[in-house]
C-alpha positions as CSV (number, residue, x, y, z in Angstrom):
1,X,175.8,150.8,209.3
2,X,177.7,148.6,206.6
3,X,176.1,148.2,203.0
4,X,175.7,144.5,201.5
5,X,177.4,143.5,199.0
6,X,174.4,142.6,196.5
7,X,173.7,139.4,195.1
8,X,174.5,138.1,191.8
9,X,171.8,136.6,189.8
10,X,172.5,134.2,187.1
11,X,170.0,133.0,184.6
12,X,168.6,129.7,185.0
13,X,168.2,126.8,183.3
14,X,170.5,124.6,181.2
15,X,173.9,125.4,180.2
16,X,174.6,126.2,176.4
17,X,177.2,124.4,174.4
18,X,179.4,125.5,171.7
19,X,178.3,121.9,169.7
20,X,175.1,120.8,170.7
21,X,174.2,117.2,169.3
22,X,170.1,118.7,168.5
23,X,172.0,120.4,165.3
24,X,174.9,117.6,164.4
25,X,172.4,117.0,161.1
26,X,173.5,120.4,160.1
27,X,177.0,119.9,161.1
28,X,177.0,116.8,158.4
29,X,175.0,118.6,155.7
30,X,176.8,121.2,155.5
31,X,180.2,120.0,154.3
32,X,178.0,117.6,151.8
33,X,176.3,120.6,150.1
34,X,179.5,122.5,150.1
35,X,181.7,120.5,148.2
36,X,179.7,120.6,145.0
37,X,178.8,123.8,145.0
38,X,182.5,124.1,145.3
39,X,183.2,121.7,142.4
40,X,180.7,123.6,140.4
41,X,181.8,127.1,141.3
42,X,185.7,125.3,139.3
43,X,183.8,123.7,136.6
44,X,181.6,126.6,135.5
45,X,183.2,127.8,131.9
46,X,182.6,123.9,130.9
47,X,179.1,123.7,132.7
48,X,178.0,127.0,131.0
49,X,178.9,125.4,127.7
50,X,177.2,123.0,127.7
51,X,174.5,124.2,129.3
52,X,173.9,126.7,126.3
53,X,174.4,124.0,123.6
54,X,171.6,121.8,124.9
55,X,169.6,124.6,125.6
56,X,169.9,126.0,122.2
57,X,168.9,122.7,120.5
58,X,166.2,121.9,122.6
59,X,164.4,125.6,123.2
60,X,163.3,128.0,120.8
61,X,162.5,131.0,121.4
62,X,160.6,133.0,118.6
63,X,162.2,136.8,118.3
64,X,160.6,137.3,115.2
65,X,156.9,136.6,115.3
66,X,154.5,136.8,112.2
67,X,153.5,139.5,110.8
68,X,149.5,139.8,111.4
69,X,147.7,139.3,108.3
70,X,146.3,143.1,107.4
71,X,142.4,143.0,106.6
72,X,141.2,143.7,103.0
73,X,138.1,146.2,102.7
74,X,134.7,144.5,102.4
75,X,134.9,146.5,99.5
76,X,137.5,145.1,98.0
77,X,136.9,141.3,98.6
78,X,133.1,142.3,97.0
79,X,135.2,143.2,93.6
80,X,137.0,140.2,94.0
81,X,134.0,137.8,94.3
82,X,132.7,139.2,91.0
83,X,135.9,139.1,89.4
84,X,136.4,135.3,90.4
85,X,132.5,134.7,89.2
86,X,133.2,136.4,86.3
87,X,136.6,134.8,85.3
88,X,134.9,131.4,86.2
89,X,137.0,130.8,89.3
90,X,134.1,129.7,91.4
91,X,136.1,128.2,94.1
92,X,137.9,131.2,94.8
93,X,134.5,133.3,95.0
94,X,133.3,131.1,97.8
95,X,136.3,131.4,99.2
96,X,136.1,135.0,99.4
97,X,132.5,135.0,100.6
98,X,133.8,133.1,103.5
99,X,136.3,135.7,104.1
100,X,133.9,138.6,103.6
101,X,131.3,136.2,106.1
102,X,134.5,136.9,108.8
103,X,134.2,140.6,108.4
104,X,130.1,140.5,108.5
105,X,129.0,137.7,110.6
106,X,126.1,139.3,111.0
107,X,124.9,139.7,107.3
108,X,122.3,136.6,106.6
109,X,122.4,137.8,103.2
110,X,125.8,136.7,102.6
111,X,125.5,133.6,103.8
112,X,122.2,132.6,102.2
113,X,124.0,133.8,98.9
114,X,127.1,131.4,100.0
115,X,124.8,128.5,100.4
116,X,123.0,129.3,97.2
117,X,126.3,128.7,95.2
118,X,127.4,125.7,96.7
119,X,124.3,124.2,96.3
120,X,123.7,124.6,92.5
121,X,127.4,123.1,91.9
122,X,129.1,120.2,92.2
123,X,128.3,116.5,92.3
124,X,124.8,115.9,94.1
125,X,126.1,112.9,96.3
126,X,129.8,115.0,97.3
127,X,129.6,114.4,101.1
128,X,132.2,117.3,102.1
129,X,130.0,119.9,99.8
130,X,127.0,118.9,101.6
131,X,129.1,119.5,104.9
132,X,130.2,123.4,103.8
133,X,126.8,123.7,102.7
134,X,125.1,122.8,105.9
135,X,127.8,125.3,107.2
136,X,127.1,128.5,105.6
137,X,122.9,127.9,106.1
138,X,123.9,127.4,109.8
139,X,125.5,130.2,109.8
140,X,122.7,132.4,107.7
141,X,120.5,131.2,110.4
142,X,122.8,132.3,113.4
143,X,123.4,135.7,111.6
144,X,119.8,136.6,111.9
145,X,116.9,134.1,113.2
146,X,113.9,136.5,112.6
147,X,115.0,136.2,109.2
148,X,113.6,133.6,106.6
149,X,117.2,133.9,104.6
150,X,118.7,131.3,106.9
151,X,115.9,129.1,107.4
152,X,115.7,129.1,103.6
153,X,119.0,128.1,103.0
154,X,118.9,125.4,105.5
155,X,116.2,123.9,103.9
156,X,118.0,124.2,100.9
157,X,120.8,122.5,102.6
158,X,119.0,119.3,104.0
159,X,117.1,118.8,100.4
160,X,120.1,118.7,98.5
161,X,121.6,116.2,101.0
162,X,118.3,114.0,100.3
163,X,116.7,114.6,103.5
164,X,113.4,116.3,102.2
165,X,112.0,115.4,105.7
166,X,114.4,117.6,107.5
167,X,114.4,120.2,105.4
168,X,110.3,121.0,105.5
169,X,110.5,122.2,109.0
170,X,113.0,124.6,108.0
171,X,110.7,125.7,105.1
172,X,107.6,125.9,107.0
173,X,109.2,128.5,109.5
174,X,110.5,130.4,106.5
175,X,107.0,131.0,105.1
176,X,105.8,132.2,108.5
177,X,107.9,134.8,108.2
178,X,107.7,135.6,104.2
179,X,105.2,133.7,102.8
180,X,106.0,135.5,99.2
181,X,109.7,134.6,99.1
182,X,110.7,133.4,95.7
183,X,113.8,131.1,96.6
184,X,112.0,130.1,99.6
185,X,108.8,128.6,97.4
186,X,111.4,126.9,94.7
187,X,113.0,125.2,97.2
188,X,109.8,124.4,99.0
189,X,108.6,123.0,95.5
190,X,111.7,120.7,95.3
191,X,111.5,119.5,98.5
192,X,107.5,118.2,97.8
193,X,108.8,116.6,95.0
194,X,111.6,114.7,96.3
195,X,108.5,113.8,98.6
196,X,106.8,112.3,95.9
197,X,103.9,115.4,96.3
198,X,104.0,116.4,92.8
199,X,101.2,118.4,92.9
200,X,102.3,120.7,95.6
201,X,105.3,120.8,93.9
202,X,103.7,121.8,90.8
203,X,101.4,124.6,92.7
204,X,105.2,126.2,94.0
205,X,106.9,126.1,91.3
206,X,105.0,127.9,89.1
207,X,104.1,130.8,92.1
208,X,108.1,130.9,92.6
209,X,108.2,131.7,89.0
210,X,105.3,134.5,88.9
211,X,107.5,135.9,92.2
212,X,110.7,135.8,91.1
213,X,109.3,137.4,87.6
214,X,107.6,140.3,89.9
215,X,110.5,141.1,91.9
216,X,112.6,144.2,91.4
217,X,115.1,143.0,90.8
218,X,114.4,140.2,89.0
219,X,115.9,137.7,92.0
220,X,117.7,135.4,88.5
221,X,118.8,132.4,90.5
222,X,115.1,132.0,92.3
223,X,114.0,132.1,88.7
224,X,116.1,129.8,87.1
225,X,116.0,127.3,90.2
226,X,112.1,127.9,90.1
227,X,111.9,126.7,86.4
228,X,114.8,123.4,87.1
229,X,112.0,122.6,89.8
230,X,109.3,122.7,87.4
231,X,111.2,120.8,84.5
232,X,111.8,118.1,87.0
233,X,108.3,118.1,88.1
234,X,106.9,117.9,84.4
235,X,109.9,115.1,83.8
236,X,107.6,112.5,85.3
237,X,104.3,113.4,82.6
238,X,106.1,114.8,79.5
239,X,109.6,115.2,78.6
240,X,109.1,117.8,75.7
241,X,107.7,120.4,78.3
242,X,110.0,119.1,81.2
243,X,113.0,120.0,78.3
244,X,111.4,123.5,77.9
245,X,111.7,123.8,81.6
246,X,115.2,123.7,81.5
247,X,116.0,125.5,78.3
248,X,113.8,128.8,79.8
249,X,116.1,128.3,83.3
250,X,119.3,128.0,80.9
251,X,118.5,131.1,79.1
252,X,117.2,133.2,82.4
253,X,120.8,132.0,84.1
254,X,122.7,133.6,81.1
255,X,121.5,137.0,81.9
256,X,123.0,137.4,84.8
257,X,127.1,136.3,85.4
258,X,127.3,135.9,88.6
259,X,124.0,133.5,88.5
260,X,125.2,129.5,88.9
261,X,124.3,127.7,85.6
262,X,126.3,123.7,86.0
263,X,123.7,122.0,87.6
264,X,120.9,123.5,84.7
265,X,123.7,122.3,82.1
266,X,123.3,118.7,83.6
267,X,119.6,118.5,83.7
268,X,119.9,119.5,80.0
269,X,122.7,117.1,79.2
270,X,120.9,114.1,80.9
271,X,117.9,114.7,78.7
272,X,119.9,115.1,76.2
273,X,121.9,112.1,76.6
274,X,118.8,109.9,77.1
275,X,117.9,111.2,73.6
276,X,120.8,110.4,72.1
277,X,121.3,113.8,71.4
278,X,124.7,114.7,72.1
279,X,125.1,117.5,69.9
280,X,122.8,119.6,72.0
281,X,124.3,118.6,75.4
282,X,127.7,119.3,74.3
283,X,127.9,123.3,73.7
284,X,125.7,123.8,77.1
285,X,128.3,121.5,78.7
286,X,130.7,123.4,77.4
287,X,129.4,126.6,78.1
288,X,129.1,125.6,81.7
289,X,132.6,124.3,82.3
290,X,133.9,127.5,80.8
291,X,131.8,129.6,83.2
292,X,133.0,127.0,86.5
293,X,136.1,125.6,85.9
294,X,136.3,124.1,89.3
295,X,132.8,121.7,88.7
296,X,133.8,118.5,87.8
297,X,130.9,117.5,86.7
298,X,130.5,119.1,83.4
299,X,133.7,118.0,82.4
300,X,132.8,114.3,83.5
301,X,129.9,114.6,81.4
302,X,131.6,116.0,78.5
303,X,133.9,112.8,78.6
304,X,130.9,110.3,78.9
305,X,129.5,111.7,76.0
306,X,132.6,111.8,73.6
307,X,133.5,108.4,74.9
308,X,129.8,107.5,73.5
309,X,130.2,109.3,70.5
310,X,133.6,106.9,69.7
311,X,136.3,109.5,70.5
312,X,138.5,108.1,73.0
313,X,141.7,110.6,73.0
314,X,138.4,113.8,73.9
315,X,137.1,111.3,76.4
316,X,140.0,110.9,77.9
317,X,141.2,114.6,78.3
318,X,137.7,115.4,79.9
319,X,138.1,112.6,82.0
320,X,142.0,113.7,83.6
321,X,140.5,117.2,83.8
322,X,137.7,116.1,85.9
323,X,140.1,114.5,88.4
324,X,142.6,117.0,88.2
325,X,139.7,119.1,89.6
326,X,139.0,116.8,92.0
327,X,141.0,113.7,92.6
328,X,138.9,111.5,94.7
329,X,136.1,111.9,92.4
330,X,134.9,108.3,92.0
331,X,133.0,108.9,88.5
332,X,135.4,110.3,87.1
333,X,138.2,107.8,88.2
334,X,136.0,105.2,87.0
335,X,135.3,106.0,83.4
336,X,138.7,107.1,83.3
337,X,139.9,103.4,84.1
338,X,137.3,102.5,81.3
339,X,139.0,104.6,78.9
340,X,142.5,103.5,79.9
341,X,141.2,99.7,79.8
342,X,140.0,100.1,76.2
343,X,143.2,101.8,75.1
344,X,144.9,98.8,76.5
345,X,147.0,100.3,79.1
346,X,146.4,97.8,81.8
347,X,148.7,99.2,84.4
348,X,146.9,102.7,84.6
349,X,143.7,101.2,84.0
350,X,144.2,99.0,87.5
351,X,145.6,101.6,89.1
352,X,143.5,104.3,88.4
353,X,140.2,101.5,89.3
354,X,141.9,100.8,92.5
355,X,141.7,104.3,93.5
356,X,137.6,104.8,92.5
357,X,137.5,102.0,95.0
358,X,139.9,103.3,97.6
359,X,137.6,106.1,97.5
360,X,134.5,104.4,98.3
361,X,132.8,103.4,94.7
362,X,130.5,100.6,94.8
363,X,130.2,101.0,91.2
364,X,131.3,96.9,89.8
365,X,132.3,98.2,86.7
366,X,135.2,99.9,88.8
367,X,135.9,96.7,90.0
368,X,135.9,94.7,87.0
369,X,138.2,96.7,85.4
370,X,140.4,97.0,88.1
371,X,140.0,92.8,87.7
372,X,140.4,92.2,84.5
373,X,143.4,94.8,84.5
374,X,145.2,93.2,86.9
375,X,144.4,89.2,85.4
376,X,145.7,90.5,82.5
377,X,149.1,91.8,83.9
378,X,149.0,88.2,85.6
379,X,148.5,89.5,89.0
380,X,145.6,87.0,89.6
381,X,146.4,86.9,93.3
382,X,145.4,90.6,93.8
383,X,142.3,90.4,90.5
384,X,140.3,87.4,92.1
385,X,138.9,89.6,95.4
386,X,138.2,92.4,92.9
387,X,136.2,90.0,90.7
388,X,134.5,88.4,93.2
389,X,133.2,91.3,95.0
390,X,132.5,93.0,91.5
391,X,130.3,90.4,91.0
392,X,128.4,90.3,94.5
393,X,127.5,94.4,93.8
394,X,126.0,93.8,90.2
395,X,122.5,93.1,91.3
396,X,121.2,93.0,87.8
397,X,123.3,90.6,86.4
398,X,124.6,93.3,83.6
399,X,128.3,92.7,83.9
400,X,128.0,89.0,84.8
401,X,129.8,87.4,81.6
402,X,132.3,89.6,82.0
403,X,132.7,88.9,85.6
404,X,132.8,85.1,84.8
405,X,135.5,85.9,81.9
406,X,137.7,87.3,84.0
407,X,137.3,84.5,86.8
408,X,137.6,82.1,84.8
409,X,140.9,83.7,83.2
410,X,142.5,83.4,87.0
411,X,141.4,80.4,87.6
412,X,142.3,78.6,84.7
């Protein structure tokens, strides 16, 4: 029997190739990415060189960040605020009543004391006070909405704007939730009358006062508010008892230093003033601007009035300190043109005019001196627009002869 040899299986299908044309795109590549890498690889001490100069002019990379910021005690920003009340540095105290807001967001309180100061401060048409005071009543509401603190001081907020119909809503909750509130019925009184209620104004005012008397403690800036509102109420009927008004809310406001006084100094001064008083108005003026050196208001006021009373060189250091205070105050650059104009110093005078009107006055004394100023320095070109629209805003003809003076000095 003879065994077969076995037979030999081979694997089918095609053949394989050593180069096979499916990969010839690799066969190309290849040498194409290899030389520069290669060329690379030779030029790397240059490459890395410059690589490192562009990235260090272009990235930065902060190894050092800030230190945070440590957190002062509640305790310790509440001594502040007095201190800065105290030293007269109102604008710090606010400031730090913001800060101490950040630590107690949740305190209405705070914030309806915040409002209360901004409020009884300050110019009465300042658009960016109005906006920080809208903010801190907001945010006395947000703190706490069962409570009548916020919807107080954002009726507060929308009065002092001169939107009395905004704020009643506002003061209406309030008094569904406490009817007895002294701040809440001063305000309440002020808003009727800037409603032209007078009589419910009346009825307020005086029940804020009997509250705020009651309390314990005496709440002093509900009080003093309280009487401002009654003065201005009994402005429209009497002056002598509308004055006696705001004397009592003067002398309530002194008892108590962290209690705001400016705007009771003003009511005084403007009675004062259309008295021909000055000698009255000026020590409570004073008194004021010594207790808030950052109003610049009573300064202002104190510069009006010496510029009445024929001194010029007081006028005019009243005047600067009012705008140093704040320098886009309009009033203030305005009389301070006047002052400059008198004084004869024409190119101050048109500059300082120029910028009560790049600030937004429509005040036409602003822009007759500005006007004049500049026909004077033979600058006709730029005085003739000034004059002109100086003219169009006085309505009642006051400035008119002056206006036509200085037009007719341009067009001569």
């Amino acid at each position: 029997m003879y065994l077969r040899t076995p037979k030999r299986y081979t694997a089918k299908g095609r053949r394989r190739y050593l180069f096979n044309l499916r990969w010839l795109w690799l066969y190309i590549l290849f040498p194409i990415a290899l030389i520069p890498l290669l060329l690379i690889w030779n030029e790397r001490e240059m490459l890395s060189q410059r690589i490192g100069d562009w990235a260090s002019r272009n990235i930065r990379i902060d190894l050092n960040p800030p230190t945070p910021t440590p957190t002062v005690p509640a305790a310790d920003l509440r001594v502040r605020y007095l201190s800065y009340m105290q030293a007269g540095e109102v604008d710090e105290a606010i400031a730090t009543l913001w800060r101490m807001g950040d630590l107690a967001p949740n305190d209405e309180q705070l914030f309806a004391t915040l409002a209360r100061l901004i409020a009884l401060r300050g110019d009465p048409d300042d658009k960016a006070r109005h906006a920080e005071l809208l903010r801190a009543a907001t945010a006395a509401l947000n703190a706490d909405p069962e409570s009548a603190e916020g919807w107080i001081a954002s009726g507060l907020a929308y009065n002092s704007s001169g939107n009395p119909q905004l704020a009643l809503p506002y003061l209406l909750r309030a008094r569904d939730l406490e009817p007895r509130n002294p701040m809440l019925l001063a305000v309440l009184a002020d808003t009727y009358n800037d409603l032209d209620r007078p009589d419910d104004a009346s009825r307020y005012a005086a029940e804020a006062i009997e509250l705020a008397k009651a309390s314990n403690p005496i709440d002093v800036t509900a009080l003093a508010y309280a009487y401002v509102v009654q003065g201005n109420v009994l402005s429209r009927t009497s002056g002598a008892e509308a004055i006696r008004a705001y004397e009592e809310a003067w002398r309530v406001a002194q008892s108590e230093p962290t209690a705001p006084r400016g705007y009771i100094a003003q009511w005084i001064a403007g009675y004062y003033l259309n008295r021909a008083d000055s000698d009255k108005a000026i020590p409570v003026l004073q008194e004021a601007f010594d207790r808030d050196r950052d109003d610049p208001i009573n300064p202002y006021l104190l510069g009006r009035i010496y510029l009445n009373r024929g001194d010029p060189n007081r006028a005019r250091t009243y005047l600067e300190r009012c705008r140093d205070i704040q320098p886009e105050q309009i009033k203030c650059l305005r009389w301070l043109g006047t002052v400059l104009y008198r004084a004869q110093n024409y190119q101050r005078a048109a500059e300082i005019a120029l910028q009560a009107i790049q600030h937004g006055s429509q005040d036409p004394a602003a822009y007759l001196v500005a006007g004049l100023s500049l026909s004077l320095l033979n600058r006709c070109g730029e005085a003739l627009p000034l004059l002109r629209e100086g003219a169009r805003l006085d309505a009642d003809g006051a400035l008119a002869s002056q206006f036509q003076d200085g037009l007719r000095r341009c067009s001569g």
